[in-house]
C-alpha positions in Angstrom: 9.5 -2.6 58.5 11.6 -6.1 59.4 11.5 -7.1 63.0 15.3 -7.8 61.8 17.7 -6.8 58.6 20.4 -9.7 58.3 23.5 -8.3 56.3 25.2 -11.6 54.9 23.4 -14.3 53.0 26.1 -16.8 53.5 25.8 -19.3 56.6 26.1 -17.3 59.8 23.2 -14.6 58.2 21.0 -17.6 56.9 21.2 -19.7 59.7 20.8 -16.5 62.3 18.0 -14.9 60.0 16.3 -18.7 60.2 16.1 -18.9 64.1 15.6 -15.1 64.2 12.2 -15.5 61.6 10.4 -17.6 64.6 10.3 -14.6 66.5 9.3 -12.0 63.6 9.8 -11.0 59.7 13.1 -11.7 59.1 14.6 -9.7 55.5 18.4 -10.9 54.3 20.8 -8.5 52.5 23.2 -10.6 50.1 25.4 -8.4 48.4 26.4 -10.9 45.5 24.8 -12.2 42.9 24.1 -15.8 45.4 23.9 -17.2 48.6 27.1 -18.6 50.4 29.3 -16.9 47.8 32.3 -16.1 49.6 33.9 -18.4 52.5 30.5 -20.6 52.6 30.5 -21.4 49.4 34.6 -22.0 49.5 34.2 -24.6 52.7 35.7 -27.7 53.3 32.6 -28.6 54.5 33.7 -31.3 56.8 32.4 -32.0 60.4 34.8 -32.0 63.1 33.7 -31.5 66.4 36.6 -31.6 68.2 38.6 -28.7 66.1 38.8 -25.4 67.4 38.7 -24.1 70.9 36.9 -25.0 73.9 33.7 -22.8 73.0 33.8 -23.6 69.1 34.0 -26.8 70.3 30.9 -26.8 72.5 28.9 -25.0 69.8 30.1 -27.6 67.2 29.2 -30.7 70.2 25.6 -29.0 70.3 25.2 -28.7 66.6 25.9 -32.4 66.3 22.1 -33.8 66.8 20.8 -30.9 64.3 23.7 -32.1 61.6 22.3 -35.3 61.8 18.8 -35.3 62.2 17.4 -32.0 60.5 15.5 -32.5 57.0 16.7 -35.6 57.0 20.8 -35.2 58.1 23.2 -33.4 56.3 26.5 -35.7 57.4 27.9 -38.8 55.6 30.9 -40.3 56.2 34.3 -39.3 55.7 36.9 -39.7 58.2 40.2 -38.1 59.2 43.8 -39.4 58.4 46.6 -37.5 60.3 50.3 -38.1 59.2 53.5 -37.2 60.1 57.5 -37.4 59.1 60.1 -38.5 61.4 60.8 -34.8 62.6 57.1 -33.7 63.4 56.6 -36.5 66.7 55.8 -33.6 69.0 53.6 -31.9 66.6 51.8 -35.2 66.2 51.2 -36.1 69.4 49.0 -32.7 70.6 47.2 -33.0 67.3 46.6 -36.8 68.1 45.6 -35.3 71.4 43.4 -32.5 70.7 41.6 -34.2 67.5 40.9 -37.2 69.4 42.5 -39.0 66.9 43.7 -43.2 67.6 47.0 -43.7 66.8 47.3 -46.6 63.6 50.0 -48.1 61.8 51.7 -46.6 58.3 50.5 -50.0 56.9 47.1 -49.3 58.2 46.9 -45.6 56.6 48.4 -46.8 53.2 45.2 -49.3 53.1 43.0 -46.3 53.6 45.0 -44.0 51.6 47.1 -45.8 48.8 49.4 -42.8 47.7 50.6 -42.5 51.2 54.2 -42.8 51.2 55.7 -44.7 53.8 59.6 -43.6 53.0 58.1 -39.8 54.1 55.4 -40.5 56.6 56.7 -42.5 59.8 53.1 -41.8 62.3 49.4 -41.9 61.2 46.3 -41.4 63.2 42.8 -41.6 62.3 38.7 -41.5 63.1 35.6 -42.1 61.7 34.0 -38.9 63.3 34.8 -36.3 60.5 31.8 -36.4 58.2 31.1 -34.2 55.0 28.2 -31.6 55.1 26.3 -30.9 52.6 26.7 -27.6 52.7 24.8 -26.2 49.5 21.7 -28.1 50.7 21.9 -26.3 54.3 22.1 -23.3 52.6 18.8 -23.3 50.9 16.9 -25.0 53.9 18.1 -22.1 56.0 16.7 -19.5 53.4 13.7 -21.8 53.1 12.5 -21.3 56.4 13.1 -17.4 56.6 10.9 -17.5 53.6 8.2 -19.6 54.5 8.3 -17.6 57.8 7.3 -14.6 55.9 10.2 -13.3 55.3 12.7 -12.1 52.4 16.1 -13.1 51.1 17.1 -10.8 48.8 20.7 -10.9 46.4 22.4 -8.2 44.7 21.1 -6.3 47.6 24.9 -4.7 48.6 24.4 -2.2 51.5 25.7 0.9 50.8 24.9 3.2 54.2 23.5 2.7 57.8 21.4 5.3 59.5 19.8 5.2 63.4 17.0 7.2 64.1 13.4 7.2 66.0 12.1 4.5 63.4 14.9 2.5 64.2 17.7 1.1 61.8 17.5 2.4 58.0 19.9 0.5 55.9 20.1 1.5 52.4 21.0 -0.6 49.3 21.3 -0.1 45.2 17.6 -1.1 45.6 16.2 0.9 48.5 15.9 1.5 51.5 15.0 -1.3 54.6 13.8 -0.6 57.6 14.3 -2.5 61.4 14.0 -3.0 64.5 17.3 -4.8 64.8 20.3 -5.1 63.0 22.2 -8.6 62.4 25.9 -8.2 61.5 26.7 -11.8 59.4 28.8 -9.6 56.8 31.9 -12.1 57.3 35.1 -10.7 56.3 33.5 -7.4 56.0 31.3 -7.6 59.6 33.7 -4.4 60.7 33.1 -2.1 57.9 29.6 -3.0 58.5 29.7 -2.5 62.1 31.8 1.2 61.2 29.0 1.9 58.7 26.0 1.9 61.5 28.4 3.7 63.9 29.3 0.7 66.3 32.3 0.1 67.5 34.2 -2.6 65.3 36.0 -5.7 67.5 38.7 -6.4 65.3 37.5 -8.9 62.6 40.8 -9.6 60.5 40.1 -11.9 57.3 42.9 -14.6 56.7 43.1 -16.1 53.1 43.0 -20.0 52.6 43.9 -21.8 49.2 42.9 -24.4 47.3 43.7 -26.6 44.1 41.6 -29.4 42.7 43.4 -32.1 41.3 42.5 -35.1 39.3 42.1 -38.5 40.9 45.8 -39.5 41.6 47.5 -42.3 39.8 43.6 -43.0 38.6 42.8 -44.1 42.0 39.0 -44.3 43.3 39.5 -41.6 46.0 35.8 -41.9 46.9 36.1 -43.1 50.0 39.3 -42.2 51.1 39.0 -40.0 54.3 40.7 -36.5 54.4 44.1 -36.6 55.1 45.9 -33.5 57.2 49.2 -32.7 57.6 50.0 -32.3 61.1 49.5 -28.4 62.4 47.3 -28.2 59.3 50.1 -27.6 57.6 48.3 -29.0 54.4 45.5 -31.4 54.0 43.2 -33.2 51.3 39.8 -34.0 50.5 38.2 -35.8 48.2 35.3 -33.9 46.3 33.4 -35.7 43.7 36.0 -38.0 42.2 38.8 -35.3 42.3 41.2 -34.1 45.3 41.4 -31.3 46.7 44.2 -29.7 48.2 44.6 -27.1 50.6 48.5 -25.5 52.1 45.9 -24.9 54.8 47.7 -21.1 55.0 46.4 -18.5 57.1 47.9 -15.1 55.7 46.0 -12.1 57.0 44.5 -9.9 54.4 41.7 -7.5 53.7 38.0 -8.0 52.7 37.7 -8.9 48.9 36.8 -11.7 46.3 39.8 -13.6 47.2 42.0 -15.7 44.9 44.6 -18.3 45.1 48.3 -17.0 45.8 50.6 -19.0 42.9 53.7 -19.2 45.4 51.5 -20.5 48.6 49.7 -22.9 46.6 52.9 -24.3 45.3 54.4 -24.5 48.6 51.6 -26.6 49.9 51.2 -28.7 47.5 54.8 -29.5 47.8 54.0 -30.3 51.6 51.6 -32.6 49.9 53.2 -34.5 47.3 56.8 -35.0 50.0 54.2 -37.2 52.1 52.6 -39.0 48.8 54.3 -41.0 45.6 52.0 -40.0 43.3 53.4 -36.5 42.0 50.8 -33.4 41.3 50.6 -33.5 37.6 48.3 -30.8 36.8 45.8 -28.6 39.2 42.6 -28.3 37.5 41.0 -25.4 38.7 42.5 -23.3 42.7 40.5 -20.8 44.5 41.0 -18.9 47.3 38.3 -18.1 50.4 38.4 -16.1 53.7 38.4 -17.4 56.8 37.5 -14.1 59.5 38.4 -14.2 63.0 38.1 -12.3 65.9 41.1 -11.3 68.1 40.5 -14.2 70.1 39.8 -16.7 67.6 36.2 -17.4 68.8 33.1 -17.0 67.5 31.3 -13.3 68.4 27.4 -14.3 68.8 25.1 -11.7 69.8 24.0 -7.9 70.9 26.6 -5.6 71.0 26.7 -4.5 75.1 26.9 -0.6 73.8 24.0 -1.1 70.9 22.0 -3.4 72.0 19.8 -4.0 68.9 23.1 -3.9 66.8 23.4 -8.0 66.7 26.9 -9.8 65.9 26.7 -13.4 64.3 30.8 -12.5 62.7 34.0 -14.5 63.4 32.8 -17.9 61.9 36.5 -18.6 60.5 36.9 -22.2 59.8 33.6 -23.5 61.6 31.1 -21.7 60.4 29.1 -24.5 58.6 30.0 -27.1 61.8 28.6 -24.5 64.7 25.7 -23.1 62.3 23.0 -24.8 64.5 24.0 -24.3 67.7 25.7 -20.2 66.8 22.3 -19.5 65.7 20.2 -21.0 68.1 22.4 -19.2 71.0 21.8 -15.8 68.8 18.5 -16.3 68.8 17.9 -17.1 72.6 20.6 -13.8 73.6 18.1 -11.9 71.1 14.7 -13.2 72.9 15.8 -13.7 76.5 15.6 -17.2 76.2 17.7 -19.0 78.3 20.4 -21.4 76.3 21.3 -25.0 76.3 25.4 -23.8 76.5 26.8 -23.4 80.0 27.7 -19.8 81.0 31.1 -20.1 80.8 31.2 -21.0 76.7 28.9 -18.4 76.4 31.1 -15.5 78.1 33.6 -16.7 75.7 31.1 -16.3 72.4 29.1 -13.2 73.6 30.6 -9.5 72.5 31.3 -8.4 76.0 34.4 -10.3 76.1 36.0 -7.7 73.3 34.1 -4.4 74.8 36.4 -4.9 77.9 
């Protein structure tokens, strides 16, 4: 028997089962063929600290030291270019605003960002605190850990029913049965069907699709170091990814759990957001994708033992910070589990912890 059974084997169930394997064996249920194969392996994988809402924000602010410093760092620079049109001032002043963002010259973005067009974009802002994450290599030190721990990581390990009883949590796969003490939902999109499956209460988890496109280089340009550019409301943005572009409408269009895909039509629309703020036309898309960014009702992160089932642990509702809050999410997981007490103030913990969405 596991001390706990993660279900999810993307970066809320590797990072959780990690913190979680310091304090006994630790086994992770993947149901596909590899780790971080859904919205972990689809990320943007950009730091961003100030993004999100006050608690995500907190989490991502106590993450930062881990980001930098863990197996030797997994940030380099990037940067973050906002622009707007003539019609999008107010829009581009609370993103200026909440981002943290210093308002620049068109001029200024054009040298950053040559393909900038300054007939469409009449404000830019900018930092140097967005950095890229090297996501893949998080991944595996996460799983390292849990295994050198003692414990398991297992793919192709789909869970197909959830039983209680006097031994405590039997969770049955293709491949057998596993036993626990505790139970750690990090299913993702699917963390309600998982929480229906062991008889707990779901909170609401709604899965909302995001798309993506790769482009070549534009006009031939290095895009190396350009830093990503964001439409304001994240109404698009774009990121370089080695030596190609990628593009994003940045959509939010609430669906169900599945292996998502790229909608034709929404793609097309965004990257006609794109190209009406750039003079270098989009030529051909190389490859598009699609991932799933879950939320809960409240858009926050849901850390923690359920208040009804209190072995029955939530690490769901990542959405789009699940790679930028991964130290701190699991670390606060891992002190609600033990008793510990946390680094976060109460008040951004309230606002993580199930008990909110049990009221």
């Amino acid at each position: 028997m596991s001390d706990f059974v993660v279900i999810g084997g993307g970066i809320a169930g590797l990072s959780a089962g990690a913190r979680l394997s310091a304090h006994g064996t630790v086994t992770v249920l993947e149901a596909e063929d590899a780790l971080g194969y859904h919205a972990s392996g689809r990320s943007a994988a950009l730091f961003e600290e100030n993004y999100g809402k006050p608690a995500i924000v907190a989490l991502s602010r106590a993450s930062g030291t881990y980001h930098r410093t863990a197996n030797g760092g997994y940030l380099t620079p990037r940067g973050l270019l906002l622009v707007a049109g003539p019609s999008q001032e107010a829009a581009f002043e609370r993103d200026v605003g909440d981002l943290g963002l210093a308002p620049i010259s068109v001029d200024a973005a054009r040298a950053m960002v040559p393909i900038i067009n300054p007939a469409s974009v009449s404000r830019a802002a900018h930092h140097d605190a967005a950095l890229d994450i090297d996501t893949d290599r998080m991944l595996q030190d996460f799983a390292r850990v849990i295994r050198g721990n003692g414990g398991a990581v297992l793919t192709r390990a789909r869970v197909t029913a959830i039983r209680y009883g006097d031994s405590g949590w039997q969770i049955e796969t293709a491949d057998g049965t596993h036993a626990a003490r505790h139970l750690v939902n990090a299913a993702g999109a699917w963390a309600d069907e998982i929480a229906t499956l062991a008889g707990v209460p779901p909170i609401g988890i709604t899965p909302y699709r995001r798309s993506m496109a790769r482009l070549p280089a534009p006009g031939g340009h290095d895009v190396t170091g350009w830093p990503m550019v964001m439409g304001v409301g994240e109404s698009w943005y774009a990121k370089p990814d080695a030596g190609k572009l990628l593009v994003s409408p940045a959509e939010q269009d609430a669906t169900h759990p599945h292996d998502a895909y790229a909608d034709d039509m929404v793609l097309a629309e965004g990257l006609a957001r794109y190209e009406n703020m750039v003079t270098e036309p989009v030529t051909r898309v190389e490859t598009n994708w699609a991932g799933l960014r879950s939320f809960a009702p409240d858009r926050v992160l849901v850390l923690g033992p359920d208040p009804a089932r209190r072995d029955f642990i939530w690490c769901a509702g990542q959405g789009g910070y699940g790679f930028q809050t991964a130290p701190a999410a699991s670390q606060l997981v891992a002190d609600l589990v033990t008793g510990r007490a946390s680094e976060l103030d109460p008040e951004n913990i309230a606002a993580l912890t199930p008990e909110r969405l049990r009221k």
